[in-house]
VEXDOLUM-709409 format. One record per residue (C-alpha): residue number from 1; residue in one letter; chain; x, y, z. Coordinates in Angstrom, 1 decimal, m for minus. Example, Ala and Ser with C-alpha at 12.3 -4.5 7.8 and 13.67 -1.06 7.14 Angstrom:
# residues 2
(rodren 1, "A", "A", (12.3, m4.5, 7.8)) (rodren 2, "S", "A", (13.7, m1.1, 7.1)) 
This chain:
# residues 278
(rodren 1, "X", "A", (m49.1, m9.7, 11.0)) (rodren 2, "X", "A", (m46.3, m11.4, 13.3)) (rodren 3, "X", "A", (m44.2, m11.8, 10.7)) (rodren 4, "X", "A", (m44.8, m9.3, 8.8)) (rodren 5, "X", "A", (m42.4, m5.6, 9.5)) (rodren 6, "X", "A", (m42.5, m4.2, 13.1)) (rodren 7, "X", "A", (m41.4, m0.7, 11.5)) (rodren 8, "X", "A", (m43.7, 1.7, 10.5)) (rodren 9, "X", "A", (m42.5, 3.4, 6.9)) (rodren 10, "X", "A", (m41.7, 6.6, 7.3)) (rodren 11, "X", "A", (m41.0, 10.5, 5.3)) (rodren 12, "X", "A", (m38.4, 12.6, 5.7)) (rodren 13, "X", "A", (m38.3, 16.3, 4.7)) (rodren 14, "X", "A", (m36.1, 18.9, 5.9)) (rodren 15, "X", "A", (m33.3, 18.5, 8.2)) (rodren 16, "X", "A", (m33.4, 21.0, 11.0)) (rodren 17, "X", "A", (m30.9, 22.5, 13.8)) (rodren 18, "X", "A", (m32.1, 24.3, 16.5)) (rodren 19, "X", "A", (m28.9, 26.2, 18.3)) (rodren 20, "X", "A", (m29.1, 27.9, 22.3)) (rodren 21, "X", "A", (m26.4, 30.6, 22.7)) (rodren 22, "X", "A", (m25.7, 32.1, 26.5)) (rodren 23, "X", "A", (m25.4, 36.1, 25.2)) (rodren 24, "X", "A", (m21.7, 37.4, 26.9)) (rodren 25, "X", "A", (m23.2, 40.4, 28.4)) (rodren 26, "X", "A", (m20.0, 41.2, 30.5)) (rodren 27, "X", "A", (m17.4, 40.8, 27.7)) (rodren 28, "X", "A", (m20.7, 43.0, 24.9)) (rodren 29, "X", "A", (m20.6, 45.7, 27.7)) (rodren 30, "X", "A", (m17.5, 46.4, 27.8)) (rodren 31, "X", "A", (m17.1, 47.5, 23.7)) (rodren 32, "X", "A", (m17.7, 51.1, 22.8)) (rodren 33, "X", "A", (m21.1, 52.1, 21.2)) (rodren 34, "X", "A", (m19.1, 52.0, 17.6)) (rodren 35, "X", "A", (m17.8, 48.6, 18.2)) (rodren 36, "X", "A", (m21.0, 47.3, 19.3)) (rodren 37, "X", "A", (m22.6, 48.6, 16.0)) (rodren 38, "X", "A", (m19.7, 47.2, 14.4)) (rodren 39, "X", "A", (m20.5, 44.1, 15.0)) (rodren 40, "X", "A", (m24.4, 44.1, 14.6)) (rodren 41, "X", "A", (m23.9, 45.9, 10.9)) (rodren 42, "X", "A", (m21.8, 42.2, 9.9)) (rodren 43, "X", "A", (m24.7, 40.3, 11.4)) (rodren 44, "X", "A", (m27.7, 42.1, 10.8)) (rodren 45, "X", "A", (m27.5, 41.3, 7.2)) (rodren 46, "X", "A", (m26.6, 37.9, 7.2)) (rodren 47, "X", "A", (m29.1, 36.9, 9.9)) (rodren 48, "X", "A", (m31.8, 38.6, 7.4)) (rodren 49, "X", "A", (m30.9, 36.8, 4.6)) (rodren 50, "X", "A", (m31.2, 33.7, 6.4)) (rodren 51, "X", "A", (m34.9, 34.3, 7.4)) (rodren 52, "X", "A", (m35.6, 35.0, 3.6)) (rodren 53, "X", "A", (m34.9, 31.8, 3.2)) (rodren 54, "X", "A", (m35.2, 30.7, m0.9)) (rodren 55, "X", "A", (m37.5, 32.2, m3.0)) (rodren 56, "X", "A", (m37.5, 29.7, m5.3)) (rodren 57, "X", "A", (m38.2, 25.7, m4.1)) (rodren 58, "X", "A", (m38.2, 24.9, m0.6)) (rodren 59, "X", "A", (m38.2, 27.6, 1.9)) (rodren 60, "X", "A", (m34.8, 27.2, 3.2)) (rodren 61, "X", "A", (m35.4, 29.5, 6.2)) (rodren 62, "X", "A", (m33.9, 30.3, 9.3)) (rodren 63, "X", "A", (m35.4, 31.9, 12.4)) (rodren 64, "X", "A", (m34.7, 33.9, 15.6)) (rodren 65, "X", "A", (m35.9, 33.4, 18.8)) (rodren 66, "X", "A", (m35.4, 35.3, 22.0)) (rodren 67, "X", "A", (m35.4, 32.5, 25.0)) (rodren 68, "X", "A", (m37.3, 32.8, 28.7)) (rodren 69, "X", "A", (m35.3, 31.8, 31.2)) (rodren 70, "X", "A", (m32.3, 30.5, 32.2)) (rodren 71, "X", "A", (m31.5, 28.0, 29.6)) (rodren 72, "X", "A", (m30.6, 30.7, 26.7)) (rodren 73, "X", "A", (m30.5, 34.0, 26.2)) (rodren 74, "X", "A", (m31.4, 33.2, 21.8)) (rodren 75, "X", "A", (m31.9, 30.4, 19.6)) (rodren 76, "X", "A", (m31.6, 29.9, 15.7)) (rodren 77, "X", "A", (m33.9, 27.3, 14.7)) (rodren 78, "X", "A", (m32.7, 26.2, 10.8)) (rodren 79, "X", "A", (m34.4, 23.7, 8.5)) (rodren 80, "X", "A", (m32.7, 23.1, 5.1)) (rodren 81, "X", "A", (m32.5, 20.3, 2.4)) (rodren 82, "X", "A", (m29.3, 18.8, 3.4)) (rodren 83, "X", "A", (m27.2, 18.2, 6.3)) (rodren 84, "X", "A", (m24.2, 19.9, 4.4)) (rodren 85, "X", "A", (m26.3, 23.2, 3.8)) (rodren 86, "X", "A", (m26.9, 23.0, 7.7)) (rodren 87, "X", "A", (m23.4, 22.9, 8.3)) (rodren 88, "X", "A", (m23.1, 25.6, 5.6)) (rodren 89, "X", "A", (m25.1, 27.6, 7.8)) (rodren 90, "X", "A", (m23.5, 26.8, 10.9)) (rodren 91, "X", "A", (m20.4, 27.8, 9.7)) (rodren 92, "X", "A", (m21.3, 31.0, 8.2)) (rodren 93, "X", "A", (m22.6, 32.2, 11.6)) (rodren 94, "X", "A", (m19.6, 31.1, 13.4)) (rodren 95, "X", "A", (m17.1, 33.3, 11.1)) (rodren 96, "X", "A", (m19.7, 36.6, 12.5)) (rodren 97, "X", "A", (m17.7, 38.5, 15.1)) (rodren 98, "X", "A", (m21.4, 38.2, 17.2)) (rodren 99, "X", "A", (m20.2, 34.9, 17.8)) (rodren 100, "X", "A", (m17.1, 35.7, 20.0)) (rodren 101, "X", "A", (m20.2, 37.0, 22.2)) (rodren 102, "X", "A", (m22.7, 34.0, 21.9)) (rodren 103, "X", "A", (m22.1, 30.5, 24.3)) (rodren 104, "X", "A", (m23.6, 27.5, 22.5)) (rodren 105, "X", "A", (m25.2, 25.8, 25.6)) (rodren 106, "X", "A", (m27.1, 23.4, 23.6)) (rodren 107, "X", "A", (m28.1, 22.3, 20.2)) (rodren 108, "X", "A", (m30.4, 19.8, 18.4)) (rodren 109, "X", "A", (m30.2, 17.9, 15.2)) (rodren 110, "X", "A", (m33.1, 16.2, 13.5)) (rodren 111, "X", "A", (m35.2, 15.9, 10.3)) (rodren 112, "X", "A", (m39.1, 16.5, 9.4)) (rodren 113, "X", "A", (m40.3, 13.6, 10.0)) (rodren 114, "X", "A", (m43.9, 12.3, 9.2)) (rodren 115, "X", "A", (m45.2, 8.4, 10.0)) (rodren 116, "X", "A", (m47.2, 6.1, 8.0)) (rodren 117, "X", "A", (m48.9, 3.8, 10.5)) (rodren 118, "X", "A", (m51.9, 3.7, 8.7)) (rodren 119, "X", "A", (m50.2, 3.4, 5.0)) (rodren 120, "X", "A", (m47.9, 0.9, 6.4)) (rodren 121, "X", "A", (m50.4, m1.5, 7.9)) (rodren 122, "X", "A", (m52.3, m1.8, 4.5)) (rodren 123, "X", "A", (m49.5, m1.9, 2.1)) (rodren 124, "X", "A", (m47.6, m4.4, 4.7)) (rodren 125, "X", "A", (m51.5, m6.5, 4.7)) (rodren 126, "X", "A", (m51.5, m5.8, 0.3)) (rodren 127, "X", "A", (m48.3, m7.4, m0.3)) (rodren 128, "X", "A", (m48.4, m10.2, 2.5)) (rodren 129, "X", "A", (m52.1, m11.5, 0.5)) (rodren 130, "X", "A", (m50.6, m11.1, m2.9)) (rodren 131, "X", "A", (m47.6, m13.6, m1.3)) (rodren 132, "X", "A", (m44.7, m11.2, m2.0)) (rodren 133, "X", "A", (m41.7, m12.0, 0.5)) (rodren 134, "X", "A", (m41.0, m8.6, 2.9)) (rodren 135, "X", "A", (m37.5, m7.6, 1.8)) (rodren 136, "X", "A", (m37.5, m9.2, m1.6)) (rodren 137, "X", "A", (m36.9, m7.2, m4.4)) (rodren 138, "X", "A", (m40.5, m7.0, m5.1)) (rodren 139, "X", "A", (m41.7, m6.1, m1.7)) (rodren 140, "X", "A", (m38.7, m3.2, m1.7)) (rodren 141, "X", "A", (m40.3, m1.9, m5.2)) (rodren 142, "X", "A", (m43.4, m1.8, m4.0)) (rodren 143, "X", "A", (m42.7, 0.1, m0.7)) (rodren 144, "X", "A", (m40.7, 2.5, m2.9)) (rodren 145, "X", "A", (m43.5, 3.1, m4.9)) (rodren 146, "X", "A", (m45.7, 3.8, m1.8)) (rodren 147, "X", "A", (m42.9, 6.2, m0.2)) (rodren 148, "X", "A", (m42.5, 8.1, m3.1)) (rodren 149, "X", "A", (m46.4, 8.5, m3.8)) (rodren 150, "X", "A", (m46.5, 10.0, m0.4)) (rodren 151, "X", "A", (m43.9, 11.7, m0.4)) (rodren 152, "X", "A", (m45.3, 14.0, m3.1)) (rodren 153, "X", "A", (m48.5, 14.2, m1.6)) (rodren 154, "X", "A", (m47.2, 15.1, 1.9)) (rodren 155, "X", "A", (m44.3, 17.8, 0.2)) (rodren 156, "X", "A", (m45.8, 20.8, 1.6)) (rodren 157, "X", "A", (m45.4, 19.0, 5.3)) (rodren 158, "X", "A", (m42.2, 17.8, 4.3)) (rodren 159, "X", "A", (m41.0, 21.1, 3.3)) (rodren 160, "X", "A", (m42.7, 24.0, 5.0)) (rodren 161, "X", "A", (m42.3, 27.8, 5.7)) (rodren 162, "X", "A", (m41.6, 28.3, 9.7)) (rodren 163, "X", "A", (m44.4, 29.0, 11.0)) (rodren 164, "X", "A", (m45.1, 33.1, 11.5)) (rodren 165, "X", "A", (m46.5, 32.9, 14.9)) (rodren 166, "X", "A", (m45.5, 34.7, 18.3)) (rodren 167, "X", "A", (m43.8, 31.8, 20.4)) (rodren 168, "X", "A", (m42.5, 28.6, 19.5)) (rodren 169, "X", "A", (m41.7, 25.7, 22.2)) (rodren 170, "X", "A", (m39.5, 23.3, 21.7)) (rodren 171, "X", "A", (m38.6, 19.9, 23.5)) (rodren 172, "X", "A", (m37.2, 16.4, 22.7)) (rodren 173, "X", "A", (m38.7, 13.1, 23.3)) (rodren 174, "X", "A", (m38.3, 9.6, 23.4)) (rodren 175, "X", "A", (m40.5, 6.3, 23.6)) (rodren 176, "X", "A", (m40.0, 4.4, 26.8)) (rodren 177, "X", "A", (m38.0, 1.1, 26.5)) (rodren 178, "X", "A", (m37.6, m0.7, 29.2)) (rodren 179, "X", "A", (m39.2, m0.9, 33.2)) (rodren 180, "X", "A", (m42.3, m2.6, 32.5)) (rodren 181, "X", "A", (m43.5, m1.3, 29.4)) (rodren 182, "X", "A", (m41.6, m1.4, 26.2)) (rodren 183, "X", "A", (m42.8, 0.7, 23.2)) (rodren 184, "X", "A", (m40.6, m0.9, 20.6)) (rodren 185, "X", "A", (m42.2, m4.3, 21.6)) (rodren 186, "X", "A", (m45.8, m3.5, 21.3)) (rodren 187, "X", "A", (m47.2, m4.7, 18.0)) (rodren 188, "X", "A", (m47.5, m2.3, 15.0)) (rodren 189, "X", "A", (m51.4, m2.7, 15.2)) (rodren 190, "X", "A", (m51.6, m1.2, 19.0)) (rodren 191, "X", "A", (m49.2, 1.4, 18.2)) (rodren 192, "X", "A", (m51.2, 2.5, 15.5)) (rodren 193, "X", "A", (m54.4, 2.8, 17.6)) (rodren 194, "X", "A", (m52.3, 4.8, 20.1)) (rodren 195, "X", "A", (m50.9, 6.8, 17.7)) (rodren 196, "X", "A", (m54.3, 8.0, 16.1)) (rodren 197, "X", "A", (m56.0, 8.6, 19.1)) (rodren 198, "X", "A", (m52.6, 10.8, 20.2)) (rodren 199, "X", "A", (m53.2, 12.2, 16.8)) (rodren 200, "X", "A", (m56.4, 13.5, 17.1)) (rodren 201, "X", "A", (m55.8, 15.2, 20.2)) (rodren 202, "X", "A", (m53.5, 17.5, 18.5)) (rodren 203, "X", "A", (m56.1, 18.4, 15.5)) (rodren 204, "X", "A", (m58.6, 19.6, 18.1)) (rodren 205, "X", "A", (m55.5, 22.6, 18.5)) (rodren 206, "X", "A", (m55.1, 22.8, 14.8)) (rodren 207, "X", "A", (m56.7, 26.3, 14.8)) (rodren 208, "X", "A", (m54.3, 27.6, 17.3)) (rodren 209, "X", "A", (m50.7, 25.9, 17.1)) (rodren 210, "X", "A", (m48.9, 24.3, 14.7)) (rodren 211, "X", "A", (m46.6, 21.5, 15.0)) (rodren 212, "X", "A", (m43.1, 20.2, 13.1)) (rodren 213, "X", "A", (m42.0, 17.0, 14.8)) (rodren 214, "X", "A", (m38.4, 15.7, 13.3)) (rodren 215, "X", "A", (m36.7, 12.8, 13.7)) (rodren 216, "X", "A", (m33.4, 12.7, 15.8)) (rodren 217, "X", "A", (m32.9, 8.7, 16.1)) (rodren 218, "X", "A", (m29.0, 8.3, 15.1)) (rodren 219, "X", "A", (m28.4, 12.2, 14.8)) (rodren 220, "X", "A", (m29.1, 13.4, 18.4)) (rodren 221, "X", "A", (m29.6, 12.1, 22.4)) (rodren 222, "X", "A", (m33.1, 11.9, 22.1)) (rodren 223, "X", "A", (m35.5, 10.2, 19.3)) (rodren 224, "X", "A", (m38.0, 12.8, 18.3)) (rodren 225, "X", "A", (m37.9, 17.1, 18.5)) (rodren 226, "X", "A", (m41.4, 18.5, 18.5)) (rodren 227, "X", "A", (m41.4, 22.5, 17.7)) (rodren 228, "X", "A", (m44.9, 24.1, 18.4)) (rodren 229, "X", "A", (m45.5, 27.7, 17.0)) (rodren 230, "X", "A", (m48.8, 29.5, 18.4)) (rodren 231, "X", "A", (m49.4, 33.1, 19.6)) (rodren 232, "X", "A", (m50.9, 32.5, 22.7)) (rodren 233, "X", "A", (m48.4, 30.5, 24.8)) (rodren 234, "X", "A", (m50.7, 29.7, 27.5)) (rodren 235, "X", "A", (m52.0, 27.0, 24.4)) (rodren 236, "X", "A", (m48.5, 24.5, 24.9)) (rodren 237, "X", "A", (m49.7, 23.9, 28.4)) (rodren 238, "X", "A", (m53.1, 22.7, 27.7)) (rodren 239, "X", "A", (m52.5, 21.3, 24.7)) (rodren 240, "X", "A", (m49.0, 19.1, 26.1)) (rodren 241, "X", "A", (m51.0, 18.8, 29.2)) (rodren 242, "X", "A", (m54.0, 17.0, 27.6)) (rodren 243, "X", "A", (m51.5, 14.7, 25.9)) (rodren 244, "X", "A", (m50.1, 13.2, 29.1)) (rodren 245, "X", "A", (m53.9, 11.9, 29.8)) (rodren 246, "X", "A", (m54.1, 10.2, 26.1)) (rodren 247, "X", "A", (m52.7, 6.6, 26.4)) (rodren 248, "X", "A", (m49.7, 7.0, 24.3)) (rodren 249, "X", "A", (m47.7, 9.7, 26.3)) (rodren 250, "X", "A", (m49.2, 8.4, 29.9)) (rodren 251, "X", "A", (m47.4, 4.7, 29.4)) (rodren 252, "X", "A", (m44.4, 5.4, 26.8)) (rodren 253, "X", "A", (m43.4, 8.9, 26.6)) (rodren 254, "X", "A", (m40.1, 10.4, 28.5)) (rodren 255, "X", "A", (m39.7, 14.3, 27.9)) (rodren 256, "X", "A", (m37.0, 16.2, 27.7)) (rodren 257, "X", "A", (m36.0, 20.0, 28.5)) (rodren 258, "X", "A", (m38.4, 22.6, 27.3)) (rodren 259, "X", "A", (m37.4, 25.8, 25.8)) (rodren 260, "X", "A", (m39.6, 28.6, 24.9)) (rodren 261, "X", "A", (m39.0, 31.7, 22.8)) (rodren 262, "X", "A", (m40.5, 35.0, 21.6)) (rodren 263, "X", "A", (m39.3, 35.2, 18.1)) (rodren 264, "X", "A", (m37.8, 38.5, 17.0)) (rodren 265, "X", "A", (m36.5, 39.6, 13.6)) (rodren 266, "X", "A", (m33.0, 40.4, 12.7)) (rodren 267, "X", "A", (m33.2, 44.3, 13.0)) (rodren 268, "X", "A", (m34.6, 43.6, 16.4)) (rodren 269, "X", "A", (m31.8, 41.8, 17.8)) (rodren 270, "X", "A", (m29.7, 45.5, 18.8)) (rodren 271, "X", "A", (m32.9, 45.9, 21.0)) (rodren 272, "X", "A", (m33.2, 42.3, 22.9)) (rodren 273, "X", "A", (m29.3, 42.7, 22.9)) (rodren 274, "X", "A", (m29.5, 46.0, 25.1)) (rodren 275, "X", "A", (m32.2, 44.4, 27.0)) (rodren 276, "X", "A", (m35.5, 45.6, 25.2)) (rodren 277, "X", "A", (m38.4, 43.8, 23.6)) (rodren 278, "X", "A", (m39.2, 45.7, 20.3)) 
């Protein structure tokens, strides 16, 4: 296996943007009631049409958060099938008048990400005994071949409604690299092991949260996003604090911020706005 690829193959589905905005309450206080409903009559309808999503295809969707705490006052988590329609959506919000009243204090940029350890050991294994060079034309056929057959299997991963559940937490994440320990030089094999026993610690919570992780090497600071979705939030601490026992996050992983929200729908943002949960 030493010389065989030290990169595990990889899908990608979605690209996603989650965006923090600080809420102006000073400068939203001082409008009249008819401006304030002014402005929410632009960006109620908008906002909704962007949780819709598509109805036909991939889902497309966009949804609203209201943060705990001091890092936000709201967030807009957005997946879509290209960067550009990101930026489409980015854009659109921007032009609102609701913007003049929303800081961006922080945003992230990734894509659904799902790894093939597993797939890539054994195709990496197939094509070394059948003598095909890694990176020759053959080799990059048949890992095409392999991708794409995934791909379609894993599509509804790939692509995926958000999740409908009270209170998502989101953080960032990377793999250590350097001190004493080194993730990128540990052999594919060991990282495999690691990475299933990591795994199964997360299906044990399969009945209670549900987890997106994107990819954010070369499009953000950190090298993975992890969004859970569940309704009881006390379940991100014992399920992220489980995680640091399991080998994988107890050597290699470094953690970002966390940021947790209640999500709220579009007709119930005049509410959170004027300091009421609906």
């Amino acid at each position: 296996m030493a010389s065989l690829p030290s990169v595990p193959l990889t899908l990608e589905g979605q690209f996603a943007l989650h965006q923090m905005f600080r809420f102006r309450r000073p400068d939203w206080r001082d409008l009249s009631s008819a401006d304030r409903d002014r402005v929410l009559s632009e960006a109620i309808p908008l906002l909704t049409c962007l949780e819709m999503g598509s109805k036909e295809g991939h889902p497309n969707q966009s949804a609203l958060y209201s943060q705990i705490g001091h890092k936000s006052d709201l967030m807009l988590l957005h997946f879509r099938d290209s960067l550009e329609d990101l930026h489409r959506t980015e854009l659109r919000l921007a032009q609102l008048e609701l913007a003049d009243y929303l800081e961006p204090v922080h945003s992230y940029l990734s894509v659904v990400e799902l790894g093939l350890y597993d797939s890539s050991i054994r195709t990496y294994g197939q094509l070394s005994e059948q003598g095909i060079e890694p990176y020759s034309p053959e080799w990059n056929a048949a890992i095409g071949e392999t991708v794409a057959r995934q791909a379609n299997a894993m599509a509804p991963r790939l692509f995926q409604e958000i999740p409908k559940f009270k209170y998502v937490c989101f953080y960032p994440m990377d793999r250590r690299r350097g001190e004493s320990q080194n993730w990128y030089t540990v052999p594919m094999p060991e990282r495999q092991r690691m990475m299933h026993e990591h795994g199964m610690i997360g299906r044990r919570y399969a009945d209670c949260v549900r987890q997106i992780i994107t990819g954010s090497i070369g499009f953000d600071d950190w090298e993975w996003g992890v969004d859970l979705f569940a309704d009881d939030p006390l379940v991100f601490k014992k399920l992220i604090y489980e995680m640091r026992f399991d080998e994988v996050s107890a050597v290699y992983a470094l953690f970002g911020s966390f940021y947790v929200g209640l999500r709220i729908n579009s007709n119930d943002l005049p509410s959170v706005l004027a300091g009421e949960l609906p």
